[in-house]
DRENZAZA-56430 format. One record per atom (N, C-alpha, C): residue in one letter; x, y, z. Coordinates in steps of 0.2 Angstrom, whole numbers, padded with zeros to 4 digits, always signed. Example, Ala and Ser with C-alpha at 12.3 -4.5 7.8 and 13.67 -1.06 7.14 Angstrom:
A+0066-0028+0039
A+0062-0022+0039
A+0066-0016+0039
S+0064-0011+0035
S+0068-0005+0036
S+0064+0000+0039
END
This chain:
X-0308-0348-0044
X-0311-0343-0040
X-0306-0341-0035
X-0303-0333-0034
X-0296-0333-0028
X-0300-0334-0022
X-0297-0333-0019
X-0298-0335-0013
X-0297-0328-0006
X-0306-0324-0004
X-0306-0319-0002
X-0307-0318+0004
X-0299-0312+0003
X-0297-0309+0010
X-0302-0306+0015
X-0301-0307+0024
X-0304-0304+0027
X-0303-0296+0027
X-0308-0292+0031
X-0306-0286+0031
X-0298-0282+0032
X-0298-0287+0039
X-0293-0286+0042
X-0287-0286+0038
X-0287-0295+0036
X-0280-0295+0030
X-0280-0291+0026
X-0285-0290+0023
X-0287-0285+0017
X-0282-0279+0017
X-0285-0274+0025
X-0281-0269+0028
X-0273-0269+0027
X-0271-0275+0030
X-0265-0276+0031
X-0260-0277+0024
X-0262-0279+0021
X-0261-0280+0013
X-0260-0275+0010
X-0266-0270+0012
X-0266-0263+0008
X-0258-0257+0013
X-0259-0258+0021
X-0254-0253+0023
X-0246-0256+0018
X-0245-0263+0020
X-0239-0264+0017
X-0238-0263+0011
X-0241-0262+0006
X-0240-0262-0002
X-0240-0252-0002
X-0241-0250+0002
X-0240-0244+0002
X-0233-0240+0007
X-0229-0244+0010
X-0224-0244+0015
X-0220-0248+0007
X-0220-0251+0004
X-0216-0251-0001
X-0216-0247-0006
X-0221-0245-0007
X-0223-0238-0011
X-0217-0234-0011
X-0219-0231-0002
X-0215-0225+0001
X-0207-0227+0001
X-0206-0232+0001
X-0198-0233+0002
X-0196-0232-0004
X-0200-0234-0011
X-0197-0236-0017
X-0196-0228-0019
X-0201-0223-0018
X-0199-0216-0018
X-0193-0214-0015
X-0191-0215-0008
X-0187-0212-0007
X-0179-0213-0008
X-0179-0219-0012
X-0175-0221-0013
X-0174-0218-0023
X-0179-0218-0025
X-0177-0213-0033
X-0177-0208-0032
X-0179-0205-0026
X-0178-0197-0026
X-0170-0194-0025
X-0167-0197-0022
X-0161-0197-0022
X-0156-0199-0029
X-0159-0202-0031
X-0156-0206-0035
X-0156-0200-0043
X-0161-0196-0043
X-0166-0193-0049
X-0161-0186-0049
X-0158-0184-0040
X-0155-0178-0038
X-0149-0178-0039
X-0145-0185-0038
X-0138-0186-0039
X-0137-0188-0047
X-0141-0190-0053
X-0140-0189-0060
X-0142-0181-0062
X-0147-0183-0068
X-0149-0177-0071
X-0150-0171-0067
X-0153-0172-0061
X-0155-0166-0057
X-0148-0164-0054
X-0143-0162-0055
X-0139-0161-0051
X-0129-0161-0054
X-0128-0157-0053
X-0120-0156-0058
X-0116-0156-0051
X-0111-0160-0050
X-0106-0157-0044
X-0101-0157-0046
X-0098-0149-0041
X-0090-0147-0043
X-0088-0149-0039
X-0081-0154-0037
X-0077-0156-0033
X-0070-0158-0034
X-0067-0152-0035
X-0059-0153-0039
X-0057-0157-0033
X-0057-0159-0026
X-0054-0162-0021
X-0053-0170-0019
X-0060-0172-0023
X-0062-0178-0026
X-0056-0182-0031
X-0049-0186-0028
X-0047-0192-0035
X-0049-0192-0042
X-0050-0191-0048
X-0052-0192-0056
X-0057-0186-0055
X-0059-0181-0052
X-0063-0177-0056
X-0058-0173-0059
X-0064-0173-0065
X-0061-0170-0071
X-0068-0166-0075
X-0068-0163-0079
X-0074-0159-0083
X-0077-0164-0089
X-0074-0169-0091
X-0076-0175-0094
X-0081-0179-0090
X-0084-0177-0083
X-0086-0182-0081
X-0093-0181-0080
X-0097-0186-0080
X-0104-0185-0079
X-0106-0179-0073
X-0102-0178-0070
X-0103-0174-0065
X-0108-0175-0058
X-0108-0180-0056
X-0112-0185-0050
X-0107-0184-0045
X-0109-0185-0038
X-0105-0184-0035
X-0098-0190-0032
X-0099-0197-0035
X-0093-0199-0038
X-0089-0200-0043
X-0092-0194-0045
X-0086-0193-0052
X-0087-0186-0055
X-0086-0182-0050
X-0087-0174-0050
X-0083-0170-0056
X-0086-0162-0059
X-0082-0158-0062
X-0076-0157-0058
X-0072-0154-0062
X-0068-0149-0057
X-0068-0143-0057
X-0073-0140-0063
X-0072-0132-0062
X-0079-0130-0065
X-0080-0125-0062
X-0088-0122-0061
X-0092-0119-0067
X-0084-0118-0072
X-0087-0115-0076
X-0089-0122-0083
X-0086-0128-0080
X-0088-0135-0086
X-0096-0135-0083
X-0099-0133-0077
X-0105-0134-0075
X-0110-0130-0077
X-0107-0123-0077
X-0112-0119-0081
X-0113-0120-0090
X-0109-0122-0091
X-0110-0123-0099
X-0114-0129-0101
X-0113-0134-0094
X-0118-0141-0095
X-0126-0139-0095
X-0126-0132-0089
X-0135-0134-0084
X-0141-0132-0087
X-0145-0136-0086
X-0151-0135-0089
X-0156-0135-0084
X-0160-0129-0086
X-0167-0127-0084
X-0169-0135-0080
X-0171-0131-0072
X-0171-0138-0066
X-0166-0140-0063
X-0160-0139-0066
X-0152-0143-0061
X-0151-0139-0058
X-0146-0141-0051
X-0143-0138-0046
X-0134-0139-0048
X-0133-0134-0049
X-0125-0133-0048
X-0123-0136-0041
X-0120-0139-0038
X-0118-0139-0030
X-0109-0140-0032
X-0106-0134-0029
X-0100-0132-0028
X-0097-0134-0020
X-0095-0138-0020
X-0090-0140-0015
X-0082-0135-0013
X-0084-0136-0005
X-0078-0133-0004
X-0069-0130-0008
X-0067-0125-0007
X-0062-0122-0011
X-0059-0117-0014
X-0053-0116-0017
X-0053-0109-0020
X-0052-0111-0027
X-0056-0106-0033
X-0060-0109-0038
X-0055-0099-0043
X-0050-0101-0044
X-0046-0097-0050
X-0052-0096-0057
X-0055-0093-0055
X-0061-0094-0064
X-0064-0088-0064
X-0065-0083-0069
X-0072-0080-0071
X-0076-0083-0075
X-0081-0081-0074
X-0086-0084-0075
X-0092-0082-0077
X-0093-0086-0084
X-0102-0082-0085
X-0106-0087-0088
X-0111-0084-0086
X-0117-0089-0085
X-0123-0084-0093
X-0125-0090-0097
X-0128-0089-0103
X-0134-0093-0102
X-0136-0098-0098
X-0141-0103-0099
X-0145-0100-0092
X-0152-0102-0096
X-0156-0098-0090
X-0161-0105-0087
X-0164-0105-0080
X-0168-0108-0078
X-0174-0105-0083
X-0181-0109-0082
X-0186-0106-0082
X-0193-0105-0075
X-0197-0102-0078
X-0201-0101-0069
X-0202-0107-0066
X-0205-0114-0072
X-0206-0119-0066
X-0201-0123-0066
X-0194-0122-0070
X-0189-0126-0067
X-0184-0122-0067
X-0182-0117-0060
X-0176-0113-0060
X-0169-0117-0061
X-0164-0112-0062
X-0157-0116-0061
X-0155-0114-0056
X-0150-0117-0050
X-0150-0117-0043
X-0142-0117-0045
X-0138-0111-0044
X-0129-0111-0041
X-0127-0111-0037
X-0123-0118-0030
X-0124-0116-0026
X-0118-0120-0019
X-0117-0116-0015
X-0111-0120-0012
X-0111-0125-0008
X-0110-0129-0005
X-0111-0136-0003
X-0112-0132+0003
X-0119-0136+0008
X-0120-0133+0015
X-0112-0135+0020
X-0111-0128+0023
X-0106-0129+0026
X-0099-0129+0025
X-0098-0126+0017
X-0092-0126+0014
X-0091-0120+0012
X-0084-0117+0011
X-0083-0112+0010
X-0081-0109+0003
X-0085-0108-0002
X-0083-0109-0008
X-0081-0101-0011
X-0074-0100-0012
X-0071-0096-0015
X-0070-0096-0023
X-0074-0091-0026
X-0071-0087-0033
X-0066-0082-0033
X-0060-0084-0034
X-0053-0079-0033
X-0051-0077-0040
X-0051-0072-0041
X-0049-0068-0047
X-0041-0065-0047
X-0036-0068-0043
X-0031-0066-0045
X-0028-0073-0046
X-0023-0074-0046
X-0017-0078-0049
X-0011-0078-0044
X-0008-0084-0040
X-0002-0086-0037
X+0003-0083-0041
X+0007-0080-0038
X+0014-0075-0042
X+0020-0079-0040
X+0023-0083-0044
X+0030-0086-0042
X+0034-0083-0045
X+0038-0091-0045
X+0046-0088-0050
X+0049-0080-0047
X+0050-0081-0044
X+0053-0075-0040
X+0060-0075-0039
X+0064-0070-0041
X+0071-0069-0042
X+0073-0061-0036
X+0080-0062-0034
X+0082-0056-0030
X+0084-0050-0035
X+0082-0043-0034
X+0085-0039-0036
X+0092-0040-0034
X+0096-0037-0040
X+0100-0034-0036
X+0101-0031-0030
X+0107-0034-0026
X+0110-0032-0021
X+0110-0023-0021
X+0107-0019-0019
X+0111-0013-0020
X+0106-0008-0023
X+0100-0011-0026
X+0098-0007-0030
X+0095-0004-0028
X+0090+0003-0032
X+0086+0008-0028
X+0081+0006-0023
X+0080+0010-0018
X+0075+0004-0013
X+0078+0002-0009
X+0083-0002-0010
X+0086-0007-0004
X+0089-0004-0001
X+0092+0003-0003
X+0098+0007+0002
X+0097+0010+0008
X+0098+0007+0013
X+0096+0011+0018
X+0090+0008+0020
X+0086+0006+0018
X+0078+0002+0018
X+0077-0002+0023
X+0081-0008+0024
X+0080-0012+0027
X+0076-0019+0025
X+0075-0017+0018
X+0072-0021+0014
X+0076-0026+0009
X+0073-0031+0006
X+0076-0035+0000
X+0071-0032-0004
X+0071-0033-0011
X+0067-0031-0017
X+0068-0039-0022
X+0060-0042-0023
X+0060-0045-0026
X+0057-0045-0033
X+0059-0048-0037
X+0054-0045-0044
X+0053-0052-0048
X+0044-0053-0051
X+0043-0059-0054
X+0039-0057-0061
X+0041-0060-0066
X+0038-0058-0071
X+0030-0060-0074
X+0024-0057-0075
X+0020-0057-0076
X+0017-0058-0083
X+0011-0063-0084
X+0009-0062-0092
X+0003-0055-0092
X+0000-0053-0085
X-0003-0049-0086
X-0002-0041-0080
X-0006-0035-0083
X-0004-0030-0077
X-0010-0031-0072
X-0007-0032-0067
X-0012-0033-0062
X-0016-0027-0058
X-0020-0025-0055
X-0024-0022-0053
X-0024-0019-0046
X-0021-0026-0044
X-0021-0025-0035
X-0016-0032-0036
X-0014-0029-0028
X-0008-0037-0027
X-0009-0039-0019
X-0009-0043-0018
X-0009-0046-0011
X-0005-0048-0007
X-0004-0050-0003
X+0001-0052+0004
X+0000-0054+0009
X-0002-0062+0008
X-0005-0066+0014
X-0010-0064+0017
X-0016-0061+0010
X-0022-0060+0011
X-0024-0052+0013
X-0016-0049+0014
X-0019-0042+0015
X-0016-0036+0006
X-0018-0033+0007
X-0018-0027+0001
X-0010-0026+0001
X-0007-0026-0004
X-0001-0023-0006
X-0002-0015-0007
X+0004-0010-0005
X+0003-0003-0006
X+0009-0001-0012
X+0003+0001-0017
X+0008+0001-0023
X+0012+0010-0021
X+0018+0007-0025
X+0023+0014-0024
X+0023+0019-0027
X+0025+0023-0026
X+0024+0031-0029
X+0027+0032-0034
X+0034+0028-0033
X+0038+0029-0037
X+0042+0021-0040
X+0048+0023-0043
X+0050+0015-0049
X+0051+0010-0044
X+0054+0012-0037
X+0055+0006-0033
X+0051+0006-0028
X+0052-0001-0022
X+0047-0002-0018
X+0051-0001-0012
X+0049+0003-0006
X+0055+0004-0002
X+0054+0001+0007
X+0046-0001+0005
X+0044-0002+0011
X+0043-0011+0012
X+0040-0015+0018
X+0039-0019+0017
X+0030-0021+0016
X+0030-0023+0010
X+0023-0025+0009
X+0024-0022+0002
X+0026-0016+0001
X+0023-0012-0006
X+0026-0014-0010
X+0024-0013-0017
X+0025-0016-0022
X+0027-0010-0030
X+0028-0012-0035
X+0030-0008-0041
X+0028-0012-0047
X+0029-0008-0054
X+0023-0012-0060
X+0027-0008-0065
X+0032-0011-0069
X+0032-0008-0075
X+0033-0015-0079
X+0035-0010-0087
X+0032-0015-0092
X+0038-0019-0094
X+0039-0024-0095
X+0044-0031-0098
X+0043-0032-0103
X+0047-0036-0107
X+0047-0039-0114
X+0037-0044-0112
X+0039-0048-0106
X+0035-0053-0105
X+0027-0050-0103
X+0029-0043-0101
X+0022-0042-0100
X+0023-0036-0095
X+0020-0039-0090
X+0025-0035-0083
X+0029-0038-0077
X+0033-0032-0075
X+0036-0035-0072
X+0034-0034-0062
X+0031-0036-0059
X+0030-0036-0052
X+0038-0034-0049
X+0038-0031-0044
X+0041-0030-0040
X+0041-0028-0032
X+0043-0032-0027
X+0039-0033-0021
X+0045-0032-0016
X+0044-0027-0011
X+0048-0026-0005
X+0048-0030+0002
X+0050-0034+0004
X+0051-0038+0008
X+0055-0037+0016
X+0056-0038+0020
X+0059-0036+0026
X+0067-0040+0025
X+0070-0038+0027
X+0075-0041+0025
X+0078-0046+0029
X+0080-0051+0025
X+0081-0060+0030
X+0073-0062+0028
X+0068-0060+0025
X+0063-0062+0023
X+0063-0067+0019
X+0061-0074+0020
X+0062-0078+0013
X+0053-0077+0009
X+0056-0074+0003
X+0050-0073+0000
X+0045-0079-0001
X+0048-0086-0002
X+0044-0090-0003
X+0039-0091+0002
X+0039-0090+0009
X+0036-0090+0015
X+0029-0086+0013
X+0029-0082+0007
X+0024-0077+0008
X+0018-0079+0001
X+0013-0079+0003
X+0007-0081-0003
X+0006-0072-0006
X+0008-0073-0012
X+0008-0066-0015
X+0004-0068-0020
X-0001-0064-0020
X-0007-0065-0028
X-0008-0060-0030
X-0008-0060-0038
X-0007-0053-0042
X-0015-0053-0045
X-0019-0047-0046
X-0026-0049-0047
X-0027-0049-0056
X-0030-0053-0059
X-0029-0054-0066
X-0036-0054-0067
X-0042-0055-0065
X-0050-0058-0067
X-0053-0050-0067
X-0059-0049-0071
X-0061-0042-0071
X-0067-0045-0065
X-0071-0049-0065
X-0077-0051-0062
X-0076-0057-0059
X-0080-0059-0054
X-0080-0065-0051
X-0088-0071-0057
X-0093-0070-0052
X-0098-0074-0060
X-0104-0070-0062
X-0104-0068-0068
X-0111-0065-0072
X-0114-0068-0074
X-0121-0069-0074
X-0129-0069-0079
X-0129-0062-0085
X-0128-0068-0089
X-0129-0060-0096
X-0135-0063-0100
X-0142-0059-0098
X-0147-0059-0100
X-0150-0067-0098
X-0150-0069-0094
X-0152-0074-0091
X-0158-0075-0084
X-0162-0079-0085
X-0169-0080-0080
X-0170-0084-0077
X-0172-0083-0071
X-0175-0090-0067
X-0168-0092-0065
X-0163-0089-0062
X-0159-0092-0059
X-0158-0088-0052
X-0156-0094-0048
X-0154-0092-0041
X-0146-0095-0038
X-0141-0088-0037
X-0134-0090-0033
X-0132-0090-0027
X-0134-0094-0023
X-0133-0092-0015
X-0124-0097-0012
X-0123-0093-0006
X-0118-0097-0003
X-0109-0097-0006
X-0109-0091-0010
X-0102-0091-0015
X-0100-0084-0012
X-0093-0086-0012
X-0089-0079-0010
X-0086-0079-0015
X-0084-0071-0017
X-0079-0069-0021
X-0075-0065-0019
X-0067-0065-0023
X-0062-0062-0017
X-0058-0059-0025
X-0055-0052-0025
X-0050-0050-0029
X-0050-0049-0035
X-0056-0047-0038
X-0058-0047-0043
X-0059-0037-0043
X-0055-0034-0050
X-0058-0028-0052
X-0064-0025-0051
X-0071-0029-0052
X-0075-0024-0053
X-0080-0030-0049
X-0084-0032-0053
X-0090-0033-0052
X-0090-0040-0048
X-0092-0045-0041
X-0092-0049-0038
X-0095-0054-0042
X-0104-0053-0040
X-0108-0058-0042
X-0114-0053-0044
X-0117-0055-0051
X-0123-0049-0051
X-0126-0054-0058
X-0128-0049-0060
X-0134-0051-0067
X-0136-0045-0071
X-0133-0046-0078
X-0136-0040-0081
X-0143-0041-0089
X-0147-0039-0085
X-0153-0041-0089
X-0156-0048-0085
X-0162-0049-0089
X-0164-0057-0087
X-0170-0053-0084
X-0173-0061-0077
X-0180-0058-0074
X-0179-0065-0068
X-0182-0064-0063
X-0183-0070-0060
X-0176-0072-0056
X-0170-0069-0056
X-0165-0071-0054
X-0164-0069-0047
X-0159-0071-0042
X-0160-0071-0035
X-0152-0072-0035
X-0151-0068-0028
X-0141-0068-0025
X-0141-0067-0016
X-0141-0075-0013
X-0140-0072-0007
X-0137-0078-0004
X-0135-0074+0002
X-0131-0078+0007
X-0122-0079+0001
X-0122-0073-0002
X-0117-0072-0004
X-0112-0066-0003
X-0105-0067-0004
X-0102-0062+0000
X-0096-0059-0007
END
């Protein structure tokens, strides 16, 4: 026969087995968030890679390995960075378990649709444009024609004519390689000092025919046409995006 608890203990016995309860929760809800619920991109993380389970110690590195993993219920969570990808999204949330894409609070998460332009070589000394200009002319070979060009962030002003005669503006014809960039500089300018991006992406990220999904907290920068949108679907959401 056990041996039966006073009310008191009784009580006591009941609040503590319910304090373990509550602790034992909040210790797998985390735990539930950081597996299956949850894909993170963190190319700045040592070994991530897109082979990887994608937890937050051992992160994707690109956003577009995340969209092709997520399943109705996951959160995409994009960490800090500038993220060179178009992107389209074909997997839909559903109403009771949306898909959530989204940038890590407090992190700046850039989708950049152009491409670093190197390998840069000097025009010739003398050549058109340089006479009298004031300017150097550099010229870098391209696999694609680009759209718009940049200059430390600001617009390049494409030229009217074959060469580039100002500083900043830029010219575009065609090469065996593709195209050929050509770019006006100040003179004494070391070109390498300059972050010059040539823009290559039509879109930053689309939903094509896709539901139940929500993008918040993503910038997109230098892309052709369309930022961030949805075409078709039901249920989709885009905010606190730029």
């Amino acid at each position: 026969m056990g041996m039966e608890l006073s009310p008191q203990a009784a009580a006591t016995w009941a609040r503590q087995r319910l304090i373990v309860t509550l602790v034992a929760c909040l210790l797998i809800v985390p735990a539930l968030e950081a597996g299956a619920g949850l894909l993170v991109v963190n190319p700045a993380v040592a070994g991530a890679d897109d082979a990887n389970p994608g937890n937050p110690e051992q992160p994707l590195k690109t956003i577009g390995a995340a969209l092709r993993r997520i399943e109705p219920g996951q959160t995409v969570r994009i960490h800090g960075g500038i993220y060179r990808e178009q992107l389209e999204l074909t997997r839909s949330g559903t109403e009771a378990a949306p898909v959530v894409i989204e940038g890590a609070a407090g992190e700046r998460v850039v989708i950049n649709g152009a491409e670093i332009v190197t390998g840069w070589r000097r025009v010739e000394p003398g050549a058109p444009g340089e006479r009298d200009s004031g300017v150097q002319i550099y010229a870098a070979e391209l696999e694609w024609r680009p759209s718009a060009v940049f200059v430390d962030g600001r617009p390049g002003l494409r030229a009217s004519h074959r060469h580039p005669h100002r500083p900043g503006e830029y010219a575009l014809e065609e090469s065996a390689g593709g195209c050929r960039l050509m770019l006006a500089v100040s003179a004494g300018q070391d070109i390498e000092s300059l972050r010059v991006e040539a823009a290559r992406r039509a879109f930053g990220l689309v939903g094509r025919e896709v539901s139940y999904v929500t993008i918040r907290g993503l910038e997109v920068a230098y892309v052709a046409g369309s930022g961030i949108g949805f075409g078709g679907g039901k249920g989709n959401v885009i905010e606190q995006c730029v």
